[in-house]
C-alpha positions in Angstrom: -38.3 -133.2 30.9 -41.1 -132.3 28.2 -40.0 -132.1 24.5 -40.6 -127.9 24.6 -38.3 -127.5 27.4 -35.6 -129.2 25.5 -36.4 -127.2 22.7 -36.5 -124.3 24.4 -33.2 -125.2 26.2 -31.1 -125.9 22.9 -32.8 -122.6 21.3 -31.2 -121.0 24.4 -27.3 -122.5 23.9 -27.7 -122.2 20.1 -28.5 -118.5 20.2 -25.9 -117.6 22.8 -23.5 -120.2 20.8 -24.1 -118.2 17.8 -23.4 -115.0 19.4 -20.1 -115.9 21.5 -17.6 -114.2 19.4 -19.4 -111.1 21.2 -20.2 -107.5 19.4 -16.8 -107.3 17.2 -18.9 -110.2 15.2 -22.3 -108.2 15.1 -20.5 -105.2 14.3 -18.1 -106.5 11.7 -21.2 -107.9 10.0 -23.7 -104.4 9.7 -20.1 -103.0 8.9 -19.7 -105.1 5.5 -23.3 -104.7 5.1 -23.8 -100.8 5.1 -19.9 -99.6 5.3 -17.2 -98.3 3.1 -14.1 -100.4 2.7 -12.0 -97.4 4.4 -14.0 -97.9 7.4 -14.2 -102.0 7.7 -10.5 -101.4 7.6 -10.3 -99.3 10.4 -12.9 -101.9 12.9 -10.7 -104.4 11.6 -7.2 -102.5 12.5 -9.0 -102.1 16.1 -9.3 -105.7 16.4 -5.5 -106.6 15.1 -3.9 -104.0 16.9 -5.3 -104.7 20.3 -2.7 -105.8 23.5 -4.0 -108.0 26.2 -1.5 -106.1 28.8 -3.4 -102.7 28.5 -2.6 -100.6 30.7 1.4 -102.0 30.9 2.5 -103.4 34.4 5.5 -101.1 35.0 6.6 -98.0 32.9 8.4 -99.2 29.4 11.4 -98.4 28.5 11.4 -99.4 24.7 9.0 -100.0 22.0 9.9 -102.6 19.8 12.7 -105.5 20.0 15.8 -106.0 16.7 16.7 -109.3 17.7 20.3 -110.4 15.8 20.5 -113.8 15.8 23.7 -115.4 14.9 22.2 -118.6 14.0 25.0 -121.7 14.0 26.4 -120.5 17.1 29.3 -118.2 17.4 31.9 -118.6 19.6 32.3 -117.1 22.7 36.0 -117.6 23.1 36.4 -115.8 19.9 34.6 -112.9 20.3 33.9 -111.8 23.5 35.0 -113.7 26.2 38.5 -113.8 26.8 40.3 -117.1 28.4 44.1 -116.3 28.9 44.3 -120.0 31.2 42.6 -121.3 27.8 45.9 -120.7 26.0 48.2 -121.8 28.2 46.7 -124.7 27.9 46.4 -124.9 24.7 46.8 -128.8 22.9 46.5 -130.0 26.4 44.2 -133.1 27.6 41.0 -130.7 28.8 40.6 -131.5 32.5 38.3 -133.7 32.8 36.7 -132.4 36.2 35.0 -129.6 33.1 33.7 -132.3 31.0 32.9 -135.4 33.3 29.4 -136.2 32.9 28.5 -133.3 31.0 26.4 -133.4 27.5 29.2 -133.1 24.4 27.3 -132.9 20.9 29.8 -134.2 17.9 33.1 -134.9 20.4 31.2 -138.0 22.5 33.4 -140.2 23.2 36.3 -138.8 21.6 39.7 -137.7 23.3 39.1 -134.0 24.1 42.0 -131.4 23.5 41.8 -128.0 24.7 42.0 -125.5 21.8 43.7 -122.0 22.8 41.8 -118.9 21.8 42.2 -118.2 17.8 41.9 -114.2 17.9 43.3 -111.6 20.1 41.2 -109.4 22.2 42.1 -106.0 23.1 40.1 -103.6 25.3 37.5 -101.0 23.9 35.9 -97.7 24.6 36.0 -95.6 27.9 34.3 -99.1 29.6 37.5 -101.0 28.4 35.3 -103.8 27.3 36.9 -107.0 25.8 36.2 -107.7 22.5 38.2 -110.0 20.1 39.9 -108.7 16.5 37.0 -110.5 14.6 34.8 -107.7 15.5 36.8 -104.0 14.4 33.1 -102.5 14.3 31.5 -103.8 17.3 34.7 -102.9 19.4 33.7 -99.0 18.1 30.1 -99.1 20.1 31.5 -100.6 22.7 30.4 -98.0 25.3 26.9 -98.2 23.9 26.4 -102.7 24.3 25.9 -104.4 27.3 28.3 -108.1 26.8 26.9 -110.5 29.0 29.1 -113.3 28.7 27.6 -116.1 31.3 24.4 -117.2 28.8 23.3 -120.6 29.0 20.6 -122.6 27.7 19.0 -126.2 27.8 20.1 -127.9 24.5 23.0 -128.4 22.7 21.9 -129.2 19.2 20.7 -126.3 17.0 17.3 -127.0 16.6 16.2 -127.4 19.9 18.5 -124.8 20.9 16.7 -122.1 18.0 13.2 -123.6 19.8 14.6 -122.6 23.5 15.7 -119.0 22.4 12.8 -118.1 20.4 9.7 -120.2 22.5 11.2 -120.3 26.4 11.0 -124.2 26.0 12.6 -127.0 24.0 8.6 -128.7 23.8 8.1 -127.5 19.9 5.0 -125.8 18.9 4.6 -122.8 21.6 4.6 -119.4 20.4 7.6 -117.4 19.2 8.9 -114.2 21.5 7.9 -112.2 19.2 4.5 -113.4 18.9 4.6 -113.2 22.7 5.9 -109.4 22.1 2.6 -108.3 19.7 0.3 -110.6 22.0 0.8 -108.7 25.0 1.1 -104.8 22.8 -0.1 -105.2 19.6 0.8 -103.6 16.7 1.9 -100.0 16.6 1.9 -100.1 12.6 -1.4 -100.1 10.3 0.1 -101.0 6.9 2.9 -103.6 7.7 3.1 -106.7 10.1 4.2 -106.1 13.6 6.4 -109.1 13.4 8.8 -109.5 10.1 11.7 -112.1 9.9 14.3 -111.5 7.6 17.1 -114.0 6.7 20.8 -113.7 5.5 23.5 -116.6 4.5 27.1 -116.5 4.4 29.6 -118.9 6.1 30.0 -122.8 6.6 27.1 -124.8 6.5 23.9 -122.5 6.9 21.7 -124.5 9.2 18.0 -124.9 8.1 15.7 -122.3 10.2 11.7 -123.8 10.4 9.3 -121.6 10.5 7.8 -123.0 13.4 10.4 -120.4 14.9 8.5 -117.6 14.7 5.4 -119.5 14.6 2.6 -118.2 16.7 1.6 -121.5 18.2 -1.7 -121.3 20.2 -2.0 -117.4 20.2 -3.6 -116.2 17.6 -2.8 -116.8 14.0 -2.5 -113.3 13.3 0.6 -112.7 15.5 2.9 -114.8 13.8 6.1 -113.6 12.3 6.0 -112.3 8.5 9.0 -113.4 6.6 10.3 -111.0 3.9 12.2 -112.9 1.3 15.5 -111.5 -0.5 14.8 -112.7 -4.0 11.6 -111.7 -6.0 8.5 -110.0 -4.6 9.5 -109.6 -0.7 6.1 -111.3 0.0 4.7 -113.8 -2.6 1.9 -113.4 -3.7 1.5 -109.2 -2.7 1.2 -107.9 -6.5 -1.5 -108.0 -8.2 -1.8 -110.2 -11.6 -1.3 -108.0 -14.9 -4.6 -106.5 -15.6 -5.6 -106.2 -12.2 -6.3 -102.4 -11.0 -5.8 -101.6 -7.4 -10.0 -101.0 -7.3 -10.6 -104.6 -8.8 -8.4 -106.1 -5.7 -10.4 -104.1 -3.4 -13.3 -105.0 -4.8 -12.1 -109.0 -4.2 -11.0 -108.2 -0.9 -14.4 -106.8 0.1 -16.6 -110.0 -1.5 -13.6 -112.3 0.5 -14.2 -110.5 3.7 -17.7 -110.1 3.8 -17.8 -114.1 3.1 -15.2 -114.9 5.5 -18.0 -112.9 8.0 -20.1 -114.7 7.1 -18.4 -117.8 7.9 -17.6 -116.4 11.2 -20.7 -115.8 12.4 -21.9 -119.5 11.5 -18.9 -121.5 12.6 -17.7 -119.1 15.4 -13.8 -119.7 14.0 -11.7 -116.9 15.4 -9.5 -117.8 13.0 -11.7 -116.9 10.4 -11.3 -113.0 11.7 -7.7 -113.8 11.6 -8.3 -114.0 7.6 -10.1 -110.8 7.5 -8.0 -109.3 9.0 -4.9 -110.2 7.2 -6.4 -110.2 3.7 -7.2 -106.3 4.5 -3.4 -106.0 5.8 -2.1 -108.0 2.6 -4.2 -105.0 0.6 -2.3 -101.8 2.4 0.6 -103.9 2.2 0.5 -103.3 -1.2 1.5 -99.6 -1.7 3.6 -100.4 1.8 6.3 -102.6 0.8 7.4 -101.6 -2.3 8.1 -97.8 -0.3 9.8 -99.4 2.8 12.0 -101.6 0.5 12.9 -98.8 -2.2 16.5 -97.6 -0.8 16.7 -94.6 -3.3 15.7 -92.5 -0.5 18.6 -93.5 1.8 21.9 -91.2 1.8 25.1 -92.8 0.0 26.7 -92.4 3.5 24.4 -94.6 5.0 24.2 -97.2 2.5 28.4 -97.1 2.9 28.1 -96.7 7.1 26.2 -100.4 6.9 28.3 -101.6 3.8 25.7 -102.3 1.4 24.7 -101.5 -1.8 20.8 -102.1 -1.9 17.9 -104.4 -1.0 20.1 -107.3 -1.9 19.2 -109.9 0.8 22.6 -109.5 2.8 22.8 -109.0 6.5 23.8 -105.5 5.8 20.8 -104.8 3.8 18.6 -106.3 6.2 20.2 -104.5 9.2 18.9 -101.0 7.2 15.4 -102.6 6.4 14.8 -103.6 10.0 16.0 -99.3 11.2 13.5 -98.9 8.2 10.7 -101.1 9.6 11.3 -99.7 13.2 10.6 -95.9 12.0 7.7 -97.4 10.7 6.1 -99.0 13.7 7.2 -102.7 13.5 7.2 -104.3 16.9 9.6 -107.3 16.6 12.1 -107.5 14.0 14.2 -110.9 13.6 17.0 -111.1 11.7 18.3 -114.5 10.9 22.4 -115.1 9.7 22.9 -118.3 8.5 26.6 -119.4 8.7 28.0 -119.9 12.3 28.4 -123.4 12.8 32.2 -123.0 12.8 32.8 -127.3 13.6 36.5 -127.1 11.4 38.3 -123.9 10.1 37.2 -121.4 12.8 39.6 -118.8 11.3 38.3 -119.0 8.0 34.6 -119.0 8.8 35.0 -116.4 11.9 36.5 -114.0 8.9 33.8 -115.1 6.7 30.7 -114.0 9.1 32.5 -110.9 10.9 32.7 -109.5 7.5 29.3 -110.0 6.4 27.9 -109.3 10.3 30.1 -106.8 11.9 30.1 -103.8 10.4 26.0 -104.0 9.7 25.3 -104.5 13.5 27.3 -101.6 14.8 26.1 -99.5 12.1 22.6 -100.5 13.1 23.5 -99.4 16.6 24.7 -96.2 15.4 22.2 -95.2 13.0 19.2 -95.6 15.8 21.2 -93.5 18.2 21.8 -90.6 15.6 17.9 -90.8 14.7 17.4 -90.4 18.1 15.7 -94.2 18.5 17.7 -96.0 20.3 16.7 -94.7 23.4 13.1 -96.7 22.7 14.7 -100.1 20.7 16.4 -102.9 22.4 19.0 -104.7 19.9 19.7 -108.1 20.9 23.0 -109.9 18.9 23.5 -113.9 19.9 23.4 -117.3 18.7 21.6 -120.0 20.0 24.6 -121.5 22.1 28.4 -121.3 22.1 30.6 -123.2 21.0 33.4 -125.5 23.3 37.0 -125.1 24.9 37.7 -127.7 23.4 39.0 -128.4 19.6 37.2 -130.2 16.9 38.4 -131.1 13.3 36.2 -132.2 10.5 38.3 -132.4 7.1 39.9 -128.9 8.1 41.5 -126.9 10.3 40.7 -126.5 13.6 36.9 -125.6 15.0 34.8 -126.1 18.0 31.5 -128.4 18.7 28.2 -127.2 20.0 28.2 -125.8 23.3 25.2 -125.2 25.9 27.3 -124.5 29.3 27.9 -121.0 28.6 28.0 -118.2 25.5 27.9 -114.5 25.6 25.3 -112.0 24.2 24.8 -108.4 23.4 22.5 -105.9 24.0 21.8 -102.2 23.5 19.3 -99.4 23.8 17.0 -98.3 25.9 17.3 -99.3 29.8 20.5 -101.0 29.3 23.5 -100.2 31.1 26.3 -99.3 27.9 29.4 -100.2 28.4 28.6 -102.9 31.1 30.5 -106.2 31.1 28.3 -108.8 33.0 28.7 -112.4 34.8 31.4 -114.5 33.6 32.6 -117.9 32.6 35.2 -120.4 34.5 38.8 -119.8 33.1 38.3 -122.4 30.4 34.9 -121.0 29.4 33.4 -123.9 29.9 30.7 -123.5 32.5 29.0 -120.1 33.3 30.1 -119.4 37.4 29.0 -115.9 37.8 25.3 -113.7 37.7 24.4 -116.7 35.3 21.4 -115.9 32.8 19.3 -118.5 31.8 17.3 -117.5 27.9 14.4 -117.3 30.1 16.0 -114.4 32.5 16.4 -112.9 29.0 13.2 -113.1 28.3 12.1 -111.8 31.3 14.4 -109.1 30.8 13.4 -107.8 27.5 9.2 -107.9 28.4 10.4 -105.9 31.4 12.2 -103.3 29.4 8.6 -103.7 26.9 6.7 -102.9 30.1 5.5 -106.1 30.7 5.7 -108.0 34.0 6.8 -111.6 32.1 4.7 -113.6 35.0 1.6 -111.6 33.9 1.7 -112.2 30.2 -0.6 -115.7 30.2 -2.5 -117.5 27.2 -5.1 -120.6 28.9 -4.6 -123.4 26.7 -5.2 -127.2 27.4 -5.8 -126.4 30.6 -3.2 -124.0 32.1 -1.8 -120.6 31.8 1.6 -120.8 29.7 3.8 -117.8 29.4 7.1 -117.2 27.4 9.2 -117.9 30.4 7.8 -120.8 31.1 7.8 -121.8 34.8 11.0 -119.7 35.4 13.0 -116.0 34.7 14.3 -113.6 36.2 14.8 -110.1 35.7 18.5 -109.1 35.2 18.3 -105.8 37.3 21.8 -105.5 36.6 22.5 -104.8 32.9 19.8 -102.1 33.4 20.3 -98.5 34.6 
């Protein structure tokens, strides 16, 4: 081959190397050179707010997803799943037919007692659903939540349990459900993240939450989750330094965007529009965030009806910011309470939690339906796993070890069946027996509700097509109406 028509041949792949990342580049380029900031903003809302599952697959039946994660683990047999054989048996050897072979976290190897339920559960609502004394306020909505209490999941230590309910997988690294979530619709908001994480703590031993959680793994960078912090600015870093006018950080954020463009085109990064676009959403986040987290504009009732008296980082203060970030178009709201690892004085630590938990979650559920949006927001309330029939005591009273066999969950809003009561555990609560629901058929479950078929909701990466469900899920047809 003669040296020209190499030349010519590399000329050829450079040129259409160069000009891969397609028009948005071209265009994002003649837009920072002959544009006003007002309308890079808007080319670069486009590209952020963009769905890959456009149109849906099925008609949705909600908008965005309040997930209420109970992170430690709470116990089933203490809140909603009710084990009168479990009592009678109560300081008992457990049967060993339940545990033979079976994972155990903390008890290996160590003789296992049973341990008789530690609240009394009483029935609730026209549905007559069962829901223990540790939860006054969640027993009030109980026509409106769907109890499923036959959950189970893959692992049985906290981490890799947290990775299987927010990723699909134990295999660390994949992207979050919520990630998933904006991936598949985008964003509905202009001038906040369409996925915000917000954390509590109260109770024993707070286990650590990485942010690989709500990581966006291979999807783009851009479609991570946005934690809001309870102490100081809500996002570091969002004000500007003393001296600095609102104009002077535009004027920064123009110079950084046109450079990042710049880089774009040369290095063909998508990452790099990743930057753009979040440096431009970091500047209307500006005048955003200090609005949606200013409470002066919420009734005294309200403040009393979720038990709080401000933005002051609690569970009940982040329960109203999330209703606040939902009226405002957020997708995917997480809410993290740290405090449910209840290994020793179950009593104490149940009290502890419900407190801090209960009332803020059914007044969530009650202040979407009065504002008319619960019929479009799914609310999910869980931990991770259970916790076991069996007792466990760690320098205090009794408690109960990790548990991956079986746990209930909650869920409420739009397509779900109120009032519903569904599968169930054996009479120990040890093993889920009936309409069992693997995290992934909850997953499935809650893209379905989204409008999403979960099988069709694929990123390529190394090589094959991953999805949140993994290789599995199911569509629970029966907690919906």
């Amino acid at each position: 081959m003669t040296p020209v028509l190499i030349a010519s041949r590399s000329a050829r792949r450079n040129f259409l190397g160069r000009t891969s990342l397609g028009l948005g580049s071209v265009a994002l380029g003649s837009l920072f050179g002959s544009t006003s900031r007002a309308e890079v903003s808007d080319a670069l809302r486009g590209i952020a707010s963009r769905g890959v599952v456009n149109p849906l697959h099925i008609p949705p039946k909600v908008k965005r997803v309040i997930f209420l994660c109970m992170a430690g683990g709470p116990s089933h047999l203490e809140s909603f799943d009710h084990k009168p054989k479990l009592a009678k048996l109560d300081g008992q050897p457990m049967p060993e037919s339940f545990t033979k072979g079976q994972p155990i976290a903390q008890l290996q190897g160590k003789r296992l007692v049973c341990l008789g339920p530690l609240a009394k559960f009483d029935r609730h609502g026209a549905s007559g659903q069962q829901i223990s004394e540790f939860f006054p306020h969640i027993s009030n909505i109980a026509d409106d939540i769907c109890i499923v209490r036959s959950m189970h999941t893959d692992q049985i230590n906290h981490d890799p349990a947290h990775t299987v309910m927010n990723t699909g997988t134990s295999i660390s690294g994949r992207p979050s459900m919520g990630s998933w979530v904006l991936y598949g619709l985008g964003a509905e908001t202009e001038n906040l993240p369409g996925f915000v994480v917000l954390t509590s703590i109260g109770g024993r031993n707070p286990q650590p939450i990485a942010t690989r959680q709500w990581s966006a793994g291979f999807l783009p960078g851009r479609l991570q989750g946005i934690p809001f912090h309870s102490a100081g600015d809500v996002v570091h870093y969002l004000n500007n330094p003393r001296g600095v006018t609102r104009d002077r950080q535009g004027d920064v954020v123009d110079a950084v965007g046109a450079l990042n463009g710049l880089g774009s085109r040369r290095l063909q990064d998508p990452e790099i529009e990743t930057r753009i676009s979040q440096y431009e959403l970091a500047f209307r986040m500006q005048m955003s965030v200090p609005e949606l987290t200013n409470f002066a504009d919420e009734p005294q009732h309200v403040l009393d009806m979720y038990g709080t008296k401000g933005a002051d980082g609690s569970f009940a203060a982040n329960c109203l910011l999330a209703r606040r970030l939902a009226e405002r178009g957020v997708r995917f709201i997480h809410l993290y309470h740290r405090g449910w690892d209840h290994h020793n004085d179950l009593v104490q630590y149940m009290n502890v939690c419900a407190e801090l938990c209960d009332q803020a979650s059914a007044a969530l559920i009650k202040d979407l339906k009065q504002r008319d949006m619960l019929k479009d927001t799914l609310v999910i309330w869980g931990g991770e796993f259970g916790r076991t029939p069996m007792a466990q005591t760690n320098k205090g009273g009794a408690g109960r070890d990790h548990h991956m066999r079986a746990f209930s969950m909650w869920l409420a809003g739009g397509g779900i069946r109120g009032g519903h009561s569904h599968g169930g555990t054996d009479e120990l609560g040890y093993n889920a027996v009936d309409d069992i629901v693997h995290i992934n058929d909850l997953h499935a479950t809650m893209l379905h509700l989204l409008g999403i078929d979960h099988e069709r909701l694929t990123m390529r990466h190394q090589g094959r097509n991953f999805r949140l469900t993994d290789v599995a899920g199911r569509v629970v047809q029966e907690i919906l109406t």
